[in-house]
N, C-alpha and C positions, 0 to 999 in steps of 0.2 A: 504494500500500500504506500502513496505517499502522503508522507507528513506533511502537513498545512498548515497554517495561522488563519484560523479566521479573521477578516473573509474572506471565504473560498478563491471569491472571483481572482484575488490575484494571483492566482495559477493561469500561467500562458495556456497551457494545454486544455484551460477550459474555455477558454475564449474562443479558441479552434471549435469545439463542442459546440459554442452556442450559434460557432457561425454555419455550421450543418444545419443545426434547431433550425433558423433564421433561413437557409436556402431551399430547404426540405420543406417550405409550406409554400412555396411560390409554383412549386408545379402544378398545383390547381387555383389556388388563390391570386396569382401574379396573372393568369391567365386569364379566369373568369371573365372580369371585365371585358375583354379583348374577342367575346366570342360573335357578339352580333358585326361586328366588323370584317371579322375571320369569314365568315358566313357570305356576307354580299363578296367580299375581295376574291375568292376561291368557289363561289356559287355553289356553298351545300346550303343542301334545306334545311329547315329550322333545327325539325323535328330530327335531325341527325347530329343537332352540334355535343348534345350530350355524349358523343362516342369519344370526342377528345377530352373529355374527362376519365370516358371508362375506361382507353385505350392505356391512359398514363397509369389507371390506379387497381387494373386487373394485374398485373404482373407481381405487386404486393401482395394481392391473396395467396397468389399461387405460390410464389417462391419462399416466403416471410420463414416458414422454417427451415428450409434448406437454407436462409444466408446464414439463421441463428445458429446453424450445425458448422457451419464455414467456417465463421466467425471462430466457433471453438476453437477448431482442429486449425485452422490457419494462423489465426489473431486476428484482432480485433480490427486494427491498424491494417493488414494486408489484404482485408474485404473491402472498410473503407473508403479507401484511397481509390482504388479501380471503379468504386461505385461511384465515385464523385466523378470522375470521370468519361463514364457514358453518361452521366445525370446530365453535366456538361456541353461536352459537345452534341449529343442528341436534343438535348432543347434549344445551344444556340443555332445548331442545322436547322431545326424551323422555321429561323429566320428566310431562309432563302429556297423553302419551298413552295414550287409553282402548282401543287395539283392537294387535293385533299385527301390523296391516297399516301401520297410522297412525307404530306402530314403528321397523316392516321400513324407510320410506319414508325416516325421521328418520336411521335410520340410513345410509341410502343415500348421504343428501345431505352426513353427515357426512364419510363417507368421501370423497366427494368432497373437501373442503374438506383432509381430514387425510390426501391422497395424497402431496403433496409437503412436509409439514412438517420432517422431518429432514433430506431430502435438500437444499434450498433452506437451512436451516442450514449442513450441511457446507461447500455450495457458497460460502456468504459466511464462512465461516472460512477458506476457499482464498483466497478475495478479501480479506481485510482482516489477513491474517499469512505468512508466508513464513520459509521455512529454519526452523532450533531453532522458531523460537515456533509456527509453524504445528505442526506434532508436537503441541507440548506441550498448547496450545489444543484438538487435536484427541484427544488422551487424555484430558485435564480433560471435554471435551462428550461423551465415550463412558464414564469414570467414570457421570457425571451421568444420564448413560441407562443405566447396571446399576442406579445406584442407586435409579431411577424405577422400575428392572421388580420390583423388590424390595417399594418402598413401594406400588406402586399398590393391587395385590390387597389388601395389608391391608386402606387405606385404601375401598375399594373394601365391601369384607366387613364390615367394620365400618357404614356408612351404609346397605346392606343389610339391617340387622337391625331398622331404623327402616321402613325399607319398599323396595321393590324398587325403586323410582324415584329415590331419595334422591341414588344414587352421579352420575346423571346433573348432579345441581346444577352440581360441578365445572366442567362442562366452559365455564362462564360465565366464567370468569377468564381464558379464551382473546382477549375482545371488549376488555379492558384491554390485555393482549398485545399483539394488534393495534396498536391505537394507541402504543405503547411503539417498534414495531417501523417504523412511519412517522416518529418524532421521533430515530431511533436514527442515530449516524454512520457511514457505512461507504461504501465507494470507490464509484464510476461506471463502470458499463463500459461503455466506447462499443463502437456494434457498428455496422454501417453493412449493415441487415440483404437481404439479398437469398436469397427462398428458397432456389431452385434452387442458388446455390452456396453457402450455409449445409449445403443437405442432404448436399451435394457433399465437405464438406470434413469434415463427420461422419464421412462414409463412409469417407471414406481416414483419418481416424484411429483410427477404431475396429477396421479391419479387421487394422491391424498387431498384430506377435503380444504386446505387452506389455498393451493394453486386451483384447485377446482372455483373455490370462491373466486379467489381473484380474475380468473379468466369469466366468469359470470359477471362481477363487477365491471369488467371493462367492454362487454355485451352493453350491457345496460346503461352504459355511461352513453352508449355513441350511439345507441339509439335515442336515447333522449336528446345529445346533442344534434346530430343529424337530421332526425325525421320530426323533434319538438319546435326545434327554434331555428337550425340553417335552414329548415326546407317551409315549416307548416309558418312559423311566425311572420315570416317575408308574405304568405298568403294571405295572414291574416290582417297584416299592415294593409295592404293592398284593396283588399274586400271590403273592410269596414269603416278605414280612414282615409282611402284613395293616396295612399303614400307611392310613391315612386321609387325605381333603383336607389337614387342617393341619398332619400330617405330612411329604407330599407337599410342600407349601408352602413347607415350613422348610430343604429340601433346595436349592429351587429357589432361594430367597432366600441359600442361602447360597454357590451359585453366580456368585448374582448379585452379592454380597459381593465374594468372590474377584475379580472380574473387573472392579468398580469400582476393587479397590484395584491388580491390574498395570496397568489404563489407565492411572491416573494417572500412572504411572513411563514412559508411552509418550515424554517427552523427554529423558528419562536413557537411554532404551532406542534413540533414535534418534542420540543421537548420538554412540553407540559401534559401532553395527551399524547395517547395510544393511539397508532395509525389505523388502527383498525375503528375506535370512536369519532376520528375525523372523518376515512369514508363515509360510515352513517349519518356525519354532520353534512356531508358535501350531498347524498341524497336528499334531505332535508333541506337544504337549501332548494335542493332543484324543484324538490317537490310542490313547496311554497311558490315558486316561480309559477309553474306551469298550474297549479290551482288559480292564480292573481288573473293571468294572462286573461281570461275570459271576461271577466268583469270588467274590465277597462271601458272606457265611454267615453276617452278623449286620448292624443299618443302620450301627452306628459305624462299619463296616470301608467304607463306601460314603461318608464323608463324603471319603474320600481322592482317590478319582474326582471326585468329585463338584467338589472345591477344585481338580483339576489340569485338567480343563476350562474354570473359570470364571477360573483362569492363564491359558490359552491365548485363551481369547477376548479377554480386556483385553490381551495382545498383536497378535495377528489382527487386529481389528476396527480400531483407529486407526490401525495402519499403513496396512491396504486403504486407509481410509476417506484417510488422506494421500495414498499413490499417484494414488487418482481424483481428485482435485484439480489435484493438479501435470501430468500426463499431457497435457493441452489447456491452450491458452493462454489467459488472461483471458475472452476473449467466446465460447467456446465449454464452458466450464468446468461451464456448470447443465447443457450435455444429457448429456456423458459422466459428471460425477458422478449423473444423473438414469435414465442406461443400465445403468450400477455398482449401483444402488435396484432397477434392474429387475431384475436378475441375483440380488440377495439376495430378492426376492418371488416368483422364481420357483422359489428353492430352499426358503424357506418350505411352498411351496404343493405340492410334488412329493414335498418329505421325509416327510411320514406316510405318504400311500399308495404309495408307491415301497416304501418298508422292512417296509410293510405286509405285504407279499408274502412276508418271510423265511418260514422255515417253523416257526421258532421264537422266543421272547424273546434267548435266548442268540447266539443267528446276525445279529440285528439289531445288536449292537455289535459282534460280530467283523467283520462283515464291514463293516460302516461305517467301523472302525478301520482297516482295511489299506485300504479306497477311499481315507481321508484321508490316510492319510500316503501309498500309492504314488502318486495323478495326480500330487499338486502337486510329489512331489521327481522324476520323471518328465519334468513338463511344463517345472520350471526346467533339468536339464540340456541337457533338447533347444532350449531357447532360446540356452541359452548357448554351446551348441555351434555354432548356426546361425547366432545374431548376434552373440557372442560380449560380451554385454549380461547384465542383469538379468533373469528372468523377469518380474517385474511389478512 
């Protein structure tokens, strides 16, 4: 491990960290904006621009635990680095594509590159901090990712206005990164790797109920983020207040505000409480959110939702993201924080059309609200009961 003075941050090699954090949200986010443009420029139809989101963010399902087994048996540093790399040059070659096949393809191979970028972060924040600092470190790199999810779209919207291609420049800074990320200090992990009982030993720790938890917590998180507030809230802005994109934006940004500034309190917040009674606190927040959301009758009255979600998630979110860290021991550390990635891409990806289904606006945060808050205060007593431990 290395030794630190708090605070953390002034480790060079986490700086490198936050600038992955920081690059790793612009593949969708930096984009966004930039799609009705992409659209007339390139002459796809509407109803197809959603593929360059899926194109970038399908290779993460697929690959997420083969990079965390990589990641093992290689290091951490020598996945990394190559991933920054296609993340890279794949996104900046969009710039100078002529067809929306040539696109789709850039995009593909992007995502590839940008499947394990955050989660291979995380994973070397487990590895290079421990006790308090690791917390704190890990609140500070999930600030750093609200704050990203905030600037990108601007940023993004803005380079847009120059030409549809423009926002792709960006993603060049990745290929310095890179190299930052090969020169950077951070521990070794030896692993003396042998498939069959690598896969073996997965198995029996994932199976127990504290990673089973946590992979249901982070289900649950991204469904409520995804399919509550990025996808149903922007609807509901829309429908009832006649808000617009920039409107819509300003809400999410301010979410995302809220939620950079309780991460950062995530080691003041650890080390008075059990990370396991902050997750239940960061559901409670949400839940509260998504109950409020409804009743609104003017947009100022929704800013109050809107800040107490993006509470809950800068508590939520670094605690998880510590849990899956500490959970496995050193050389198994990338696949179960890389299984913890799977679990939030799978709630990602199930949350809009799962809620889709409500039969109204209104029913889709009630009824997301009592999901959030009964599993997971459910799921901890029955643990505790059982093994008389922590939920997760």
């Amino acid at each position: 491990m290395i030794n630190t003075i708090r605070p953390v941050h002034k480790n060079a090699s986490l700086w490198i960290i936050f600038a992955t954090t920081f690059i790793s949200t612009m593949g969708v986010n930096l984009i966004a904006p930039a799609l009705p443009a992409t659209a007339a420029a390139l002459n796809i139809p509407k109803v197809n621009l959603g593929w360059l989101i899926t194109t970038f963010t399908l290779p993460g399902l697929l690959l997420t635990p083969l990079i965390g087994m990589l990641a093992d048996k290689y290091g951490r540093k020598q996945v990394l680095a190559p991933s920054l790399i296609v993340f890279g040059l794949a996104g900046s070659g969009c710039f100078l594509a002529k067809s929306s096949e040539m696109l789709l393809l850039l995009r593909m191979v992007q995502g590839i590159g940008g499947a394990g970028l955050i989660l291979l972060g995380t994973t070397l924040i487990g590895d290079m901090f421990h006790g308090l600092d690791r917390s704190v470190a890990m609140g500070e790199n999930a600030s750093i990712l609200s704050i990203a999810t905030g600037v990108s779209p601007l940023a993004g919207g803005l380079l847009a206005l120059i030409s549809w291609n423009y926002p792709y420049l960006l993603f060049i800074f990745a290929i310095p990164l890179a190299v930052a990320v090969i020169l950077m200090d951070c521990p070794t992990i030896q692993n003396d790797f042998s498939l069959n009982r690598y896969v073996a030993d997965i198995w029996f720790l994932i199976k127990r109920p504290r990673p089973l938890a946590l992979f249901g917590a982070g289900i649950l998180t991204f469904v409520s983020l995804y399919g509550g507030i990025l996808t149903y809230l922007g609807i509901l802005l829309n429908k009832n207040f006649g808000a617009g994109s920039s409107m819509i934006g300003l809400y999410l940004s301010v979410m995302s505000l809220a939620a950079a500034i309780s991460s950062s309190q995530a080691g003041r917040l650890h080390k008075r409480f059990l990370k396991s009674y902050l997750v239940l606190a960061g559901f409670t927040f949400y839940a509260f959110s998504l109950f409020l959301i409804p009743f609104a009758k003017s947009l100022p009255e929704l800013f109050l939702p809107v800040v107490l979600f993006g509470i809950g998630h800068g508590i939520n979110m670094p605690s998880l993201q510590t849990i899956a860290t500490e959970l496995a021991p050193d050389r198994y550390r990338g696949s179960l924080v890389s299984l913890f990635g799977l679990a939030m891409r799978i709630g990602q990806t199930i949350g809009p059309p799962i809620l889709g289904i409500m039969p109204n606006l209104n029913s889709v945060f009630w009824i997301t609200g009592g999901i959030v808050i009964i599993l997971p205060s459910f799921g901890y007593i029955a643990i505790r009961l059982a093994h008389g431990q922590d939920a997760i």
